[in-house]
N, CA, C and O atoms as a Maestro MAE file, in Angstrom:
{
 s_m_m2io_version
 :::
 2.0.0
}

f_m_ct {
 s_m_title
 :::
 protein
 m_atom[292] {
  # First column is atom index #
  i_m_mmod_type
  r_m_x_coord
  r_m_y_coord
  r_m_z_coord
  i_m_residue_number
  s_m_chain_name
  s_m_pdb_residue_name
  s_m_pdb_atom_name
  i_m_atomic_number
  :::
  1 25 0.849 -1.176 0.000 1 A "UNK " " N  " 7
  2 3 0.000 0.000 0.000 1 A "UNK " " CA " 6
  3 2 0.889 1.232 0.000 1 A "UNK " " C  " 6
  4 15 1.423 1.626 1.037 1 A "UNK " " O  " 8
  5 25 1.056 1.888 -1.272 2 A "UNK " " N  " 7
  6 3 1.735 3.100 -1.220 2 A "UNK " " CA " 6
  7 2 3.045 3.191 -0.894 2 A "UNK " " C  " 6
  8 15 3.572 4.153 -0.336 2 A "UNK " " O  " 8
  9 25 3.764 1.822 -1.372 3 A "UNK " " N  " 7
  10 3 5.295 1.451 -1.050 3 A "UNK " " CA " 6
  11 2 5.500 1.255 0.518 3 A "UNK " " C  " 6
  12 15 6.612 1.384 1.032 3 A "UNK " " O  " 8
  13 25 4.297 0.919 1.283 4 A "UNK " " N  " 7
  14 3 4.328 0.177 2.227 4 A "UNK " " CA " 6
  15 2 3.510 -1.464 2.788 4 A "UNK " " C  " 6
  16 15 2.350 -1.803 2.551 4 A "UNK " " O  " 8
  17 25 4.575 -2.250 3.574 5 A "UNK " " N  " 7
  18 3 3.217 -3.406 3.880 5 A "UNK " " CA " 6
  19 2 2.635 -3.176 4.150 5 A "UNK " " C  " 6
  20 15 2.671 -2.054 4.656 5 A "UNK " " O  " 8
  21 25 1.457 -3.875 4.161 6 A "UNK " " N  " 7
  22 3 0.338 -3.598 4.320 6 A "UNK " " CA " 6
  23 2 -1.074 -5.223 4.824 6 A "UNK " " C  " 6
  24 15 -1.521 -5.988 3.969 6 A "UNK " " O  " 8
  25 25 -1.264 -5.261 5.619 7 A "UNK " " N  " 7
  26 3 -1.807 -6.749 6.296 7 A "UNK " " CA " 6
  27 2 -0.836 -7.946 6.325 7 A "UNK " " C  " 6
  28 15 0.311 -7.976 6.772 7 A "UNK " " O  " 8
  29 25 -1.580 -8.958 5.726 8 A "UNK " " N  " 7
  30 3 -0.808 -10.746 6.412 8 A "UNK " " CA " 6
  31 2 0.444 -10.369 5.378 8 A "UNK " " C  " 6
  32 15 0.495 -9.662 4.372 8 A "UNK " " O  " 8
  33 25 1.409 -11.155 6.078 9 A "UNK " " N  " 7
  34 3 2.009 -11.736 5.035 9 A "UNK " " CA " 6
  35 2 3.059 -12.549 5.289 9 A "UNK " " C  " 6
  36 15 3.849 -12.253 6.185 9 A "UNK " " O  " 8
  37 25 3.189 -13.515 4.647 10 A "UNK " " N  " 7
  38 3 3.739 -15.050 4.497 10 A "UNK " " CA " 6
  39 2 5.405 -14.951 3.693 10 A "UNK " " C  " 6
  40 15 5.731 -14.616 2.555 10 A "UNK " " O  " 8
  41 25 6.196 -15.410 4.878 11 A "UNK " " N  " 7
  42 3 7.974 -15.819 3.376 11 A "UNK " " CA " 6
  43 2 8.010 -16.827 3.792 11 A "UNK " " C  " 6
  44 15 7.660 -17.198 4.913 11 A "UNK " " O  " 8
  45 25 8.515 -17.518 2.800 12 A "UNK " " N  " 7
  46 3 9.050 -19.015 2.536 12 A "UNK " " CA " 6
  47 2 10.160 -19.028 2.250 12 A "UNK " " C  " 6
  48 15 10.583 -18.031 1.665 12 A "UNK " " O  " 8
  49 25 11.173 -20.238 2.557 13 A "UNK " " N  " 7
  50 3 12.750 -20.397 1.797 13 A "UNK " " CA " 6
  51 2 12.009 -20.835 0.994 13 A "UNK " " C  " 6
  52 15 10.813 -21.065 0.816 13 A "UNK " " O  " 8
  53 25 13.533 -20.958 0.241 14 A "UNK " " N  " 7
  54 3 13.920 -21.347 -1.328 14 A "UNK " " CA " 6
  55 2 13.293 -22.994 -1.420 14 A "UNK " " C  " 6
  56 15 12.967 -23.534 -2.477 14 A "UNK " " O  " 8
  57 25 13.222 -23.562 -0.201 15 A "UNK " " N  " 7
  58 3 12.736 -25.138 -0.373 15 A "UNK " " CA " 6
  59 2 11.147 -25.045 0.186 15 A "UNK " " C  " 6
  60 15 10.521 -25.977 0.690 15 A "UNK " " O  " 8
  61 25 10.888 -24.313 0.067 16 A "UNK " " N  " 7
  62 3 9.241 -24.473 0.702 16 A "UNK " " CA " 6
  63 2 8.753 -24.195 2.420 16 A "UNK " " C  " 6
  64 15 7.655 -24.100 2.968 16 A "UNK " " O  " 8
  65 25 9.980 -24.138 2.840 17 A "UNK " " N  " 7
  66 3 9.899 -24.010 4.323 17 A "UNK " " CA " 6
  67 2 9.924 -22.495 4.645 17 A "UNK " " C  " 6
  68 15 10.631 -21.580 4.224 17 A "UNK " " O  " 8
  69 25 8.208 -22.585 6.153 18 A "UNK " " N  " 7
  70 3 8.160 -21.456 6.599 18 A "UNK " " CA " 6
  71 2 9.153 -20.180 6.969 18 A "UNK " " C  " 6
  72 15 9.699 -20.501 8.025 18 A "UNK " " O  " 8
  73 25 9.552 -19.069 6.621 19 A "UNK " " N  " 7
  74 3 10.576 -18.444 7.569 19 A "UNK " " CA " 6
  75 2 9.942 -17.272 8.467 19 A "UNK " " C  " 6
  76 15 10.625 -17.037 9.464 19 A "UNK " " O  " 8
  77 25 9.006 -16.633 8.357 20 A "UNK " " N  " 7
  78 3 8.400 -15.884 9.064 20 A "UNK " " CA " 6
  79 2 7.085 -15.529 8.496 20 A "UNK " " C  " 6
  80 15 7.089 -15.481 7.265 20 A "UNK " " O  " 8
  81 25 5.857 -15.245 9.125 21 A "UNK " " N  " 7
  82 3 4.815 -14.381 8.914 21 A "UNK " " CA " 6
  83 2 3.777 -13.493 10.166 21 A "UNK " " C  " 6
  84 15 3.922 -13.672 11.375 21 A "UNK " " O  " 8
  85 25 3.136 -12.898 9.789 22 A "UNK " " N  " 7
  86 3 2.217 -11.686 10.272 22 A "UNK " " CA " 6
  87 2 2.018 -10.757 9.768 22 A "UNK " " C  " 6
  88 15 1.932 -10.781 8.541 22 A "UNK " " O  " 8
  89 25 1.842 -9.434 10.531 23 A "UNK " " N  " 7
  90 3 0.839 -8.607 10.164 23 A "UNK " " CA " 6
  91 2 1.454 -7.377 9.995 23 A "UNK " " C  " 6
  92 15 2.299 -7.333 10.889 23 A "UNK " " O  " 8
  93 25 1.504 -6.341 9.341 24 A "UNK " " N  " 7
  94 3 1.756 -5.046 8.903 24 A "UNK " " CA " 6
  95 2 0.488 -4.153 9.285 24 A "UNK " " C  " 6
  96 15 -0.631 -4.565 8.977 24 A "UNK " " O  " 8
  97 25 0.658 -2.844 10.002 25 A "UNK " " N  " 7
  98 3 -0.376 -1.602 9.792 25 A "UNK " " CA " 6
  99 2 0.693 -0.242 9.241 25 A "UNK " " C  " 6
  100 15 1.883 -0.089 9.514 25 A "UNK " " O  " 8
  101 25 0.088 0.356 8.662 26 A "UNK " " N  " 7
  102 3 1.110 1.575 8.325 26 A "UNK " " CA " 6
  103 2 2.405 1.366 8.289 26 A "UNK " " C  " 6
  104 15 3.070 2.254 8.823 26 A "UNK " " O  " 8
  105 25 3.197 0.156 7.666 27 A "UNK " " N  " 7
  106 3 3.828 0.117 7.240 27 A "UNK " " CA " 6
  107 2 5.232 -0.914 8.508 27 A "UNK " " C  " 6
  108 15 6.391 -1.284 8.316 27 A "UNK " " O  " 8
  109 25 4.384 -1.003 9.576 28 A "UNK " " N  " 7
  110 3 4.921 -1.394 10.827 28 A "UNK " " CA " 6
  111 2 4.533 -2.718 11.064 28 A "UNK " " C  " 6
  112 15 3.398 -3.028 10.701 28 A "UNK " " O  " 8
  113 25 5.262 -3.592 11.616 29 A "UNK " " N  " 7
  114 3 5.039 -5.554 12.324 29 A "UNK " " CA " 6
  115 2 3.595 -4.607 13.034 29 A "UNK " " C  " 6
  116 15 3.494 -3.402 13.264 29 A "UNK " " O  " 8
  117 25 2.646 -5.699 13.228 30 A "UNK " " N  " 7
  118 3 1.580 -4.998 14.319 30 A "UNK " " CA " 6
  119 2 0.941 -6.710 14.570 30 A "UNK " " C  " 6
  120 15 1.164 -7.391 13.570 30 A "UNK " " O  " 8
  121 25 0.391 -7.294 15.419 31 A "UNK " " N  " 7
  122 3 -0.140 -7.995 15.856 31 A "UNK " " CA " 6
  123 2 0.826 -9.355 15.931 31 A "UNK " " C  " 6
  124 15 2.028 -9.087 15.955 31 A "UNK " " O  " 8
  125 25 0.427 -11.017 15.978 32 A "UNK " " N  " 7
  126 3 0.944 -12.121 16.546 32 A "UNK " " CA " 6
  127 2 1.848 -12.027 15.272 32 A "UNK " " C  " 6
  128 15 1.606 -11.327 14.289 32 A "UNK " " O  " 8
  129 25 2.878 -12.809 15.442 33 A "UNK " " N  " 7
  130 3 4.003 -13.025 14.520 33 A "UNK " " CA " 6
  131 2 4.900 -14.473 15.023 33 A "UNK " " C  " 6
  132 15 5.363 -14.853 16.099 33 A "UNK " " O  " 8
  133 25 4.865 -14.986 13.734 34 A "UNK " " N  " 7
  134 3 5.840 -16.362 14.023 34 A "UNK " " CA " 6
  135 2 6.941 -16.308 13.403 34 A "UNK " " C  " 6
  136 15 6.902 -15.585 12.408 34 A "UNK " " O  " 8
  137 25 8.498 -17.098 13.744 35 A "UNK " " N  " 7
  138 3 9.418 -17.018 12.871 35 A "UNK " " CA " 6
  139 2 9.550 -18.374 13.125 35 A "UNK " " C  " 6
  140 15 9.016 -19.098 13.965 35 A "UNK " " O  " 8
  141 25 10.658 -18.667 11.924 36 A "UNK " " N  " 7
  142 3 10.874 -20.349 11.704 36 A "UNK " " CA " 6
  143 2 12.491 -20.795 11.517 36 A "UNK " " C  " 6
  144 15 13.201 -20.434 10.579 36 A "UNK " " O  " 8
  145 25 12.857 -21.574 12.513 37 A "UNK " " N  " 7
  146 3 14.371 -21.702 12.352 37 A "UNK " " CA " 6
  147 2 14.368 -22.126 10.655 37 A "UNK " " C  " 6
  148 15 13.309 -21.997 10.040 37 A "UNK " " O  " 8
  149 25 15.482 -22.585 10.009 38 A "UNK " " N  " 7
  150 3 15.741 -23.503 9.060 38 A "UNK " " CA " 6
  151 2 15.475 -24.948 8.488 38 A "UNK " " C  " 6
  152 15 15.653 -25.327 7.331 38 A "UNK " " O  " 8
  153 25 14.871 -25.875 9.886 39 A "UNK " " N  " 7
  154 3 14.377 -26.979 9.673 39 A "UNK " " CA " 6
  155 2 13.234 -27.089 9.707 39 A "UNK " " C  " 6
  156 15 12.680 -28.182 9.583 39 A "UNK " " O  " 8
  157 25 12.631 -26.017 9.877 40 A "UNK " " N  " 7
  158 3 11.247 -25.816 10.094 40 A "UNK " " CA " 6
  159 2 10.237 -25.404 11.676 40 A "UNK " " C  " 6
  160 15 9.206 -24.787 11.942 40 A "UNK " " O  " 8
  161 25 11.335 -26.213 12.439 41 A "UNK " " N  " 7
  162 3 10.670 -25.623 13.668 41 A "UNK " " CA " 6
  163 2 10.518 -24.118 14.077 41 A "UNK " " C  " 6
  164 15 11.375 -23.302 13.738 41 A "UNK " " O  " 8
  165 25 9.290 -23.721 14.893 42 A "UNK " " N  " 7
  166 3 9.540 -22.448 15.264 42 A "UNK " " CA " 6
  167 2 10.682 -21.667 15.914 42 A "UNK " " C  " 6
  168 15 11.506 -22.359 16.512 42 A "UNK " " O  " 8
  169 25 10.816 -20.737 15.904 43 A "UNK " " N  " 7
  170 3 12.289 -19.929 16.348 43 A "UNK " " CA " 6
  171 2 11.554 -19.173 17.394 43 A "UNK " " C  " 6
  172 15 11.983 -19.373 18.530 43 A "UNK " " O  " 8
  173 25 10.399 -18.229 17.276 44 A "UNK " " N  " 7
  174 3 9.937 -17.110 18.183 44 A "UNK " " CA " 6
  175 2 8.728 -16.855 17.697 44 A "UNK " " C  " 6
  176 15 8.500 -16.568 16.522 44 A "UNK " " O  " 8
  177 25 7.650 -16.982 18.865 45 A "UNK " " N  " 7
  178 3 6.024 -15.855 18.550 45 A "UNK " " CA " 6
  179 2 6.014 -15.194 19.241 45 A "UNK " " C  " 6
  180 15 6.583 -15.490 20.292 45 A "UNK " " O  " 8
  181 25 5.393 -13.922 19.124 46 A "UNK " " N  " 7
  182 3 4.402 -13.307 19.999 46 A "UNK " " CA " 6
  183 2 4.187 -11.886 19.192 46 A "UNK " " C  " 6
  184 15 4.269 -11.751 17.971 46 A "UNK " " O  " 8
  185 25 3.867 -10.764 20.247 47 A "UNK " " N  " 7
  186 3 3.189 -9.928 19.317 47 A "UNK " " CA " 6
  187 2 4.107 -8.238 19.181 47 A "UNK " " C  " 6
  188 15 4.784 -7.661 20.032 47 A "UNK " " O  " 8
  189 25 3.820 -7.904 17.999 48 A "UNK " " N  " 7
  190 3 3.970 -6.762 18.066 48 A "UNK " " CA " 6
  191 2 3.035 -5.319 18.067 48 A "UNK " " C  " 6
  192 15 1.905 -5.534 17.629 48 A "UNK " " O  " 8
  193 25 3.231 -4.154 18.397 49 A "UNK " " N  " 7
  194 3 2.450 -2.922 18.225 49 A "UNK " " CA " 6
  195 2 3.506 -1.844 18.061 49 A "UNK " " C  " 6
  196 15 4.428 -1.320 18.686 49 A "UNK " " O  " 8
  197 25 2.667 -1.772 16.474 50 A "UNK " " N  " 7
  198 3 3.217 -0.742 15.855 50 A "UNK " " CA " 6
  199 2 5.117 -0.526 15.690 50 A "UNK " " C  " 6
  200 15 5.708 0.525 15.937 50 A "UNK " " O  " 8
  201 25 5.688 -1.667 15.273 51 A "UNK " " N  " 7
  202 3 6.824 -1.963 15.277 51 A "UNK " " CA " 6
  203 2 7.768 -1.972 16.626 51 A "UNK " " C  " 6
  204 15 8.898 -1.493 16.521 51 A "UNK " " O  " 8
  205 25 7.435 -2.381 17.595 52 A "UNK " " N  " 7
  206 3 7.653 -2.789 18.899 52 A "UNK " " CA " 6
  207 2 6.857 -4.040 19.476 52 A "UNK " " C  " 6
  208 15 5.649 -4.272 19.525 52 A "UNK " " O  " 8
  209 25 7.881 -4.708 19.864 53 A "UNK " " N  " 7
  210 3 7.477 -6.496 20.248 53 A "UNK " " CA " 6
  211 2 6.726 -5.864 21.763 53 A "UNK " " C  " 6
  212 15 7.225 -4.874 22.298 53 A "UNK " " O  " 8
  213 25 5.790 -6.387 22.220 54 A "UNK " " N  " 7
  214 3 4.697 -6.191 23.518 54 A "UNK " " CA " 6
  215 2 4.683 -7.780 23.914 54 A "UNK " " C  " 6
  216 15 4.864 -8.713 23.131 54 A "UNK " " O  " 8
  217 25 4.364 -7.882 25.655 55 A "UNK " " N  " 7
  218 3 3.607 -8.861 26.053 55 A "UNK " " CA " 6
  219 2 4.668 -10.096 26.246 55 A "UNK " " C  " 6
  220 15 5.710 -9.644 26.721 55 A "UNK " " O  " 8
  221 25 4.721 -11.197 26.077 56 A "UNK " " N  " 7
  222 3 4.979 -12.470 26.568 56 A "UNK " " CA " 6
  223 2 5.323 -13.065 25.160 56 A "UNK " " C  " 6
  224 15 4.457 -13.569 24.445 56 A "UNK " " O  " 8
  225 25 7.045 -12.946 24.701 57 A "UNK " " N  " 7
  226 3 7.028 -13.920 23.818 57 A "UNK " " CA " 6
  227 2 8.162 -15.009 24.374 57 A "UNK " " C  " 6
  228 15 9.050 -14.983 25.228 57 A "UNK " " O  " 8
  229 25 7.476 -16.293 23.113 58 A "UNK " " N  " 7
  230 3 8.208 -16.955 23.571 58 A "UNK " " CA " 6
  231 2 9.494 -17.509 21.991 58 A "UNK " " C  " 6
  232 15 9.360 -17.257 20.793 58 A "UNK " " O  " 8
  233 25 10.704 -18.353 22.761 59 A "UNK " " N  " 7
  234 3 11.745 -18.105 22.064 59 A "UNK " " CA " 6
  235 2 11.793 -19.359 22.092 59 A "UNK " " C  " 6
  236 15 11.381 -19.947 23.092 59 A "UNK " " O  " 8
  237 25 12.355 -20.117 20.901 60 A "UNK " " N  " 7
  238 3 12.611 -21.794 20.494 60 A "UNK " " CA " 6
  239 2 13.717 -22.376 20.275 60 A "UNK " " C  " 6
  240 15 14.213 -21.893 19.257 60 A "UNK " " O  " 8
  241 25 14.518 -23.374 20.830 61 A "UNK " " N  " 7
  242 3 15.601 -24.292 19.981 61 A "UNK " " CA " 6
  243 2 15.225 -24.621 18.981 61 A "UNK " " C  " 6
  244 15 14.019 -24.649 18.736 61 A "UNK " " O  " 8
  245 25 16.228 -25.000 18.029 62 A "UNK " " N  " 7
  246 3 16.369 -26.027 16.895 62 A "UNK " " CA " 6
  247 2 15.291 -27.205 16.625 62 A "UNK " " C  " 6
  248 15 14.594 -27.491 15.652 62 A "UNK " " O  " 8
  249 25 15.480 -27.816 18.044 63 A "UNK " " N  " 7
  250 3 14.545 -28.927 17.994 63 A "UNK " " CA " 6
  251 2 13.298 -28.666 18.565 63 A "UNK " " C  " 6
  252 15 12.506 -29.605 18.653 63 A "UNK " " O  " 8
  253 25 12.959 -27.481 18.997 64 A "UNK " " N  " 7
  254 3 11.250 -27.444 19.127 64 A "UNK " " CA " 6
  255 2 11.388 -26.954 20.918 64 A "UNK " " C  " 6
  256 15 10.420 -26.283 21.276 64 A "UNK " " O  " 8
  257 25 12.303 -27.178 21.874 65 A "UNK " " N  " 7
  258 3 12.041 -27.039 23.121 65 A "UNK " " CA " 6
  259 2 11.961 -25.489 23.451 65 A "UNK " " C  " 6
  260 15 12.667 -24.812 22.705 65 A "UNK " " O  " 8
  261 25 11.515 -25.046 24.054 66 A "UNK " " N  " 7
  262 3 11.232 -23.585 24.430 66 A "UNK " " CA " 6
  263 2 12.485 -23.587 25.398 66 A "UNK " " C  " 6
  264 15 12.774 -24.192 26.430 66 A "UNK " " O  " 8
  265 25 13.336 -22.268 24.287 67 A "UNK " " N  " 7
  266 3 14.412 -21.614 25.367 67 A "UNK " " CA " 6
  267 2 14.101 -20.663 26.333 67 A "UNK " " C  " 6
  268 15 14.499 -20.639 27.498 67 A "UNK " " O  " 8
  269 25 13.507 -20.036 25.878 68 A "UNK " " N  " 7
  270 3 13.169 -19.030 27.061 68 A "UNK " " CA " 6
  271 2 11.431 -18.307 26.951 68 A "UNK " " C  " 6
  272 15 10.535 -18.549 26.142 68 A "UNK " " O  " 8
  273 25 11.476 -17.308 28.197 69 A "UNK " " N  " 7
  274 3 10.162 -16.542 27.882 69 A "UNK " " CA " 6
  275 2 10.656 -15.371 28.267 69 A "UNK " " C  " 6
  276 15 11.370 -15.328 29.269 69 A "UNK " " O  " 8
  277 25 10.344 -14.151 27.493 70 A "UNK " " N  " 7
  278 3 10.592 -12.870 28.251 70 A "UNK " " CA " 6
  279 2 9.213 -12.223 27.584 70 A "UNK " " C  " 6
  280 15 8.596 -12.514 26.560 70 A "UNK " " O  " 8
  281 25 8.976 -11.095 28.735 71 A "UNK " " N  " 7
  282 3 8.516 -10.209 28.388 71 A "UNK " " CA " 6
  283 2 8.751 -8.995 27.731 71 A "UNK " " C  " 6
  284 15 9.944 -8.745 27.903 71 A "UNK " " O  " 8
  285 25 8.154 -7.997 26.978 72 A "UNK " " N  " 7
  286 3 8.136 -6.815 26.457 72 A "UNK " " CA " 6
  287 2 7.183 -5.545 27.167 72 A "UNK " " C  " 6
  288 15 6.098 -5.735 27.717 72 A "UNK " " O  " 8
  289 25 7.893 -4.162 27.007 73 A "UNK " " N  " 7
  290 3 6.610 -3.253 27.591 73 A "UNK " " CA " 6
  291 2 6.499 -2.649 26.227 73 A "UNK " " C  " 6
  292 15 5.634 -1.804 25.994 73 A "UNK " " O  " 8
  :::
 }
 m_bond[291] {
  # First column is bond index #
  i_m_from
  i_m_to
  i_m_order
  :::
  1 1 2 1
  2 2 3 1
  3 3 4 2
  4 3 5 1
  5 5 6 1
  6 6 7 1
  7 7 8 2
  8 7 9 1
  9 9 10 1
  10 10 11 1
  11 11 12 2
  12 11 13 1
  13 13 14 1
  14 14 15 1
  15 15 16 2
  16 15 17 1
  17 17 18 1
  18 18 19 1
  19 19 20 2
  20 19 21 1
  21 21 22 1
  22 22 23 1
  23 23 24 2
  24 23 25 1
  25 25 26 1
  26 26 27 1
  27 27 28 2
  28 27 29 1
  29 29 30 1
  30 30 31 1
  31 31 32 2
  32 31 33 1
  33 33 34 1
  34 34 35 1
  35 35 36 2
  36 35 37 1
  37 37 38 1
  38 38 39 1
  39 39 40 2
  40 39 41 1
  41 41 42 1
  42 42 43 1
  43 43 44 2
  44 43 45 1
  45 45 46 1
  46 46 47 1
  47 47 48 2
  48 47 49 1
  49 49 50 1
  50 50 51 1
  51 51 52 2
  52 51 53 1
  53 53 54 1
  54 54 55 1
  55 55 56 2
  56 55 57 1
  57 57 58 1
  58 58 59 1
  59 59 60 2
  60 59 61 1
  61 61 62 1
  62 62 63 1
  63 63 64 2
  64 63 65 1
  65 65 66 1
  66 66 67 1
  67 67 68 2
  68 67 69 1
  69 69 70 1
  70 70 71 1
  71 71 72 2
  72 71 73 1
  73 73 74 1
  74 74 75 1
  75 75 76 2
  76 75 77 1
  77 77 78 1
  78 78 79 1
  79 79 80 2
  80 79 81 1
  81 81 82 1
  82 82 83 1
  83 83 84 2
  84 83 85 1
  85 85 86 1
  86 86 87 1
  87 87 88 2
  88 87 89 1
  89 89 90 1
  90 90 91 1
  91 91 92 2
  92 91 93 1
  93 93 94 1
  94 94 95 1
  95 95 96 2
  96 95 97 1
  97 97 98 1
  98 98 99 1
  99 99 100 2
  100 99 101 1
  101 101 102 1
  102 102 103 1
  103 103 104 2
  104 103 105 1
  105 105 106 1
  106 106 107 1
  107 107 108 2
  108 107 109 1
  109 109 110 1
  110 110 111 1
  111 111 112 2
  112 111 113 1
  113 113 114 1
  114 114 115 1
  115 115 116 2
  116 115 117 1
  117 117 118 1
  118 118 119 1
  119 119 120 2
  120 119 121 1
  121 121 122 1
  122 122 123 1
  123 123 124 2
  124 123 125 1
  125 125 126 1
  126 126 127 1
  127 127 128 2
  128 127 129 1
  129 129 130 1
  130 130 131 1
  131 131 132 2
  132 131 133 1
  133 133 134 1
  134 134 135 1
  135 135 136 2
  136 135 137 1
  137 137 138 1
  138 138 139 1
  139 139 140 2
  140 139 141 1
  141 141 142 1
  142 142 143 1
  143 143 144 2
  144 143 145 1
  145 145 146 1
  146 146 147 1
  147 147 148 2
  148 147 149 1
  149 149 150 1
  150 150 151 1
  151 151 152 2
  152 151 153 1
  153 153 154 1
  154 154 155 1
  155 155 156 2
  156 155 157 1
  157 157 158 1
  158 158 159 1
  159 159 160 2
  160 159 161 1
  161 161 162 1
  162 162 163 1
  163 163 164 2
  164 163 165 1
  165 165 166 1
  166 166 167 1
  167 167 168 2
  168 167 169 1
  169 169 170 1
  170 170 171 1
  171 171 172 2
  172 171 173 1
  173 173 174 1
  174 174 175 1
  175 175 176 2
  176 175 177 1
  177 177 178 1
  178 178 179 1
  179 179 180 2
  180 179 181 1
  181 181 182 1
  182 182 183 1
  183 183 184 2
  184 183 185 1
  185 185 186 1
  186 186 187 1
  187 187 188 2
  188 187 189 1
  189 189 190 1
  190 190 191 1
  191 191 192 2
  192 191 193 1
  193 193 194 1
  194 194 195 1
  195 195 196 2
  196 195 197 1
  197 197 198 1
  198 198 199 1
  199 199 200 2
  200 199 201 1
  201 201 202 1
  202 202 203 1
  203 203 204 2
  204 203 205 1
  205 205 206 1
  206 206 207 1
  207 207 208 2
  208 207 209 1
  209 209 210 1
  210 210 211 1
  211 211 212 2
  212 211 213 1
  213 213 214 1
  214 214 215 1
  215 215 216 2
  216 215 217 1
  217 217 218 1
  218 218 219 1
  219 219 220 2
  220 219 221 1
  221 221 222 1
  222 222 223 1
  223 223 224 2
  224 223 225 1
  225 225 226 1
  226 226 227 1
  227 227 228 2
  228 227 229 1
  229 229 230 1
  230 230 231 1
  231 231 232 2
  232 231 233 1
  233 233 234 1
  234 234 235 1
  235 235 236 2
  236 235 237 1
  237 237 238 1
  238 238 239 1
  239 239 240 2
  240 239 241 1
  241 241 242 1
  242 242 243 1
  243 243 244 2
  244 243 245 1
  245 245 246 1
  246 246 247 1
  247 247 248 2
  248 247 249 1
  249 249 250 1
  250 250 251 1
  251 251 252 2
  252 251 253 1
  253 253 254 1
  254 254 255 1
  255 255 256 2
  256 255 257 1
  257 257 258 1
  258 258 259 1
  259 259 260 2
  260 259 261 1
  261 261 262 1
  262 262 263 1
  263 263 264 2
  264 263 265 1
  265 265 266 1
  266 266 267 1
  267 267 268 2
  268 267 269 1
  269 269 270 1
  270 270 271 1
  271 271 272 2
  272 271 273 1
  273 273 274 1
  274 274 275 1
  275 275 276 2
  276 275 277 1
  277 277 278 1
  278 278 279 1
  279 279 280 2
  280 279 281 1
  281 281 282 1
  282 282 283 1
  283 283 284 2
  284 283 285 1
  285 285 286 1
  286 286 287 1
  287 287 288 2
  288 287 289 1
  289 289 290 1
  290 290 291 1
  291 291 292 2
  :::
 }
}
């Protein structure tokens, strides 16, 4: 929208595997967001507002176990 993102949006590697998606407002990350290590497992969710991470995310190993949790203000 106007040389900015704008709602969902989805990347994939080069082999079909997830690498990140969510949400854009005015041009900013805004709501839940996932990223994806290289093998596919998740890397990190949680949310953003207005290009600042908020709230309770959580962070992933390689193999799927949850490294950590931190919060955001």
């Amino acid at each position: 929208k106007e040389g900015e993102f704008a709602g969902e949006w989805h990347w994939n590697r080069e082999n079909g595997q997830p690498l990140q998606h969510g949400n854009f407002t005015e041009g900013k990350q805004h709501g839940y967001w996932k990223r994806y290590h290289d093998n596919g497992q998740l890397m990190d969710e949680g949310e953003w507002n207005m290009g600042k991470r908020t709230g309770e995310w959580k962070f992933y190993n390689k193999d799927g176990t949850l490294r950590k949790v931190q919060k955001f203000k």
